[in-house]
C-alpha positions as CSV (number, residue, x, y, z in Angstrom):
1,X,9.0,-44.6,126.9
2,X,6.1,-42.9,125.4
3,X,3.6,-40.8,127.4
4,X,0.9,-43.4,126.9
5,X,2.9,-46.1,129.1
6,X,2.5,-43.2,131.9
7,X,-0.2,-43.8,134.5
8,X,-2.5,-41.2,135.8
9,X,-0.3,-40.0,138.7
10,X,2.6,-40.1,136.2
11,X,1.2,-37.8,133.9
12,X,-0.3,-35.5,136.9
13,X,3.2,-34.8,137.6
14,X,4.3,-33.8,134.3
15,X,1.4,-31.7,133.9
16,X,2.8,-30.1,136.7
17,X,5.9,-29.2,136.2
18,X,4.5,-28.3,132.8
19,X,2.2,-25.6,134.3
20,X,4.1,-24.5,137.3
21,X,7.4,-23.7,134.8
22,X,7.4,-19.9,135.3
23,X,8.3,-20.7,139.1
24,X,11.7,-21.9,137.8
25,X,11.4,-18.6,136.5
26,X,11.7,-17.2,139.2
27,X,14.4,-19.0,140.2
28,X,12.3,-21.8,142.5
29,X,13.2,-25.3,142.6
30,X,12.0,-28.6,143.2
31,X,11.9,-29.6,147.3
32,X,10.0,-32.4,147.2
33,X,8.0,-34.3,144.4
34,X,5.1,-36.8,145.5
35,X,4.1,-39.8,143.2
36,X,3.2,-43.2,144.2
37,X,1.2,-45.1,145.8
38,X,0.8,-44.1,148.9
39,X,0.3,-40.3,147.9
40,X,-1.2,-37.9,145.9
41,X,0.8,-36.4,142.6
42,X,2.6,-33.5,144.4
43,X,4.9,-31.1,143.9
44,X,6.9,-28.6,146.7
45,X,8.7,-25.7,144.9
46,X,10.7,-23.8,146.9
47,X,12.6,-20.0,146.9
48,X,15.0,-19.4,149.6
49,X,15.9,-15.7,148.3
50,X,12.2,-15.2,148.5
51,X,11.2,-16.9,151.2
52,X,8.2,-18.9,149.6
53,X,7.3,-22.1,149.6
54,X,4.4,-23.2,146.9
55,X,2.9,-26.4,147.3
56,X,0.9,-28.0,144.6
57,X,-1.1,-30.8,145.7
58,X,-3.1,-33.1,143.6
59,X,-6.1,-35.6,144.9
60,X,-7.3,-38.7,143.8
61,X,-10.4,-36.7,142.4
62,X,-7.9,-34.9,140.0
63,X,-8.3,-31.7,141.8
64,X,-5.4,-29.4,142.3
65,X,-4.8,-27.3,146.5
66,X,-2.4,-24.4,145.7
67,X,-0.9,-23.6,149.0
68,X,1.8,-20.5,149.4
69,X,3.9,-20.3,152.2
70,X,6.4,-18.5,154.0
71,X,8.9,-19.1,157.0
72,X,9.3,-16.5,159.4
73,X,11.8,-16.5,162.0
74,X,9.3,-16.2,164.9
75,X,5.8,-17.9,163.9
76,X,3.8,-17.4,166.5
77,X,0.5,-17.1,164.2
78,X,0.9,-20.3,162.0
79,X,-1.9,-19.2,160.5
80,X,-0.4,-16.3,158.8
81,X,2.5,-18.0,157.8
82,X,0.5,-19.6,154.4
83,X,-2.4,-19.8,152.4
84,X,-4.7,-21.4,150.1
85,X,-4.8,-19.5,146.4
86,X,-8.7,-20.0,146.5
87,X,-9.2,-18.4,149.7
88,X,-8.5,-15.1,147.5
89,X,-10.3,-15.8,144.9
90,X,-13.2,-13.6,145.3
91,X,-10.7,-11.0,146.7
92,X,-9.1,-10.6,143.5
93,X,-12.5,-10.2,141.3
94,X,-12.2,-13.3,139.4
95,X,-14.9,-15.6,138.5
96,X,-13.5,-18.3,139.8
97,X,-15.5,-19.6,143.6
98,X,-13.9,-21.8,146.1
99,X,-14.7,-25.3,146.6
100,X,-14.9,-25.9,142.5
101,X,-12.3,-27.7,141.0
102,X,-10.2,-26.1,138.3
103,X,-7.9,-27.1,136.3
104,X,-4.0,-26.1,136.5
105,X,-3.9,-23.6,134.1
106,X,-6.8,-21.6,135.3
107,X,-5.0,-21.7,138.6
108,X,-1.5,-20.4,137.1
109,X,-3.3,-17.6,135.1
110,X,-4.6,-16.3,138.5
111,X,-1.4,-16.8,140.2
112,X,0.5,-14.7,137.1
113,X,-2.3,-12.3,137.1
114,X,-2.8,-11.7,141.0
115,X,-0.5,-13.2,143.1
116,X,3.1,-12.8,141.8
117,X,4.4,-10.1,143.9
118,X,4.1,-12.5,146.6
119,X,5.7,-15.6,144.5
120,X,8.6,-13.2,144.2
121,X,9.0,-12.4,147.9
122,X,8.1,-8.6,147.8
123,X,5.2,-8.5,149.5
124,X,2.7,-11.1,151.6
125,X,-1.0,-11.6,151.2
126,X,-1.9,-8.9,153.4
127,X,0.0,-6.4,152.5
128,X,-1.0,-7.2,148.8
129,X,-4.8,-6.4,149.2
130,X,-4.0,-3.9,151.1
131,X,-2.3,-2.4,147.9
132,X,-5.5,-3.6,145.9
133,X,-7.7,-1.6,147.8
134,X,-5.7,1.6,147.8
């Protein structure tokens, strides 16, 4: 099969696990993997050692949702529990702006560059600006 037989959501996929490869890195592995029909090309990486959950969600506009999570054993705030990588943009002083699509890449390179303490389990969001701002 070459790559040109793929259709869109095939090759979304592949770019995927083409730019999220440093997860397996960091020893995360494939949960769930979304393609078809009746969903968007997706991809659910998971750490249990860390604790993290990354969720790469594509839409039919070809725009990427990074979404990091984490499972605590008593969740009473959900809402602390995960968050979107481009709710932080502006935290972290990059030029990137929320609600503008970008493409995977640009989205790893701030992940690598900002947010990998927290891909490897050591710290969560909060306590990682908190450490920024010191």
């Amino acid at each position: 099969m070459d790559i040109e037989e793929l259709n869109g959501d095939e090759k979304a996929v592949i770019e995927i696990i083409r730019a999220f490869k440093f997860l397996r890195q960091e020893n995360y592995d494939v949960k769930e993997l979304s393609i078809g029909r009746r969903s968007n090309p997706s991809i659910i990486y998971s750490n249990l050692r860390a604790n993290r959950i990354v969720k790469v969600l594509g839409d039919e506009s070809q725009s990427w949702t990074i979404v990091i999570q984490r499972r605590k054993l008593f969740d009473f705030k959900r809402d602390d529990s995960f968050f979107d990588i481009s709710d932080y943009y502006k935290t972290f002083g990059g030029s990137m702006a929320k609600d503008k699509n970008y493409t995977l890449k640009s989205q790893v390179d701030f992940i690598q560059q900002h947010l990998m303490p927290v891909i490897k389990g050591e710290v969560w969001i909060d306590e990682l600006i908190k450490q920024k701002n010191k």
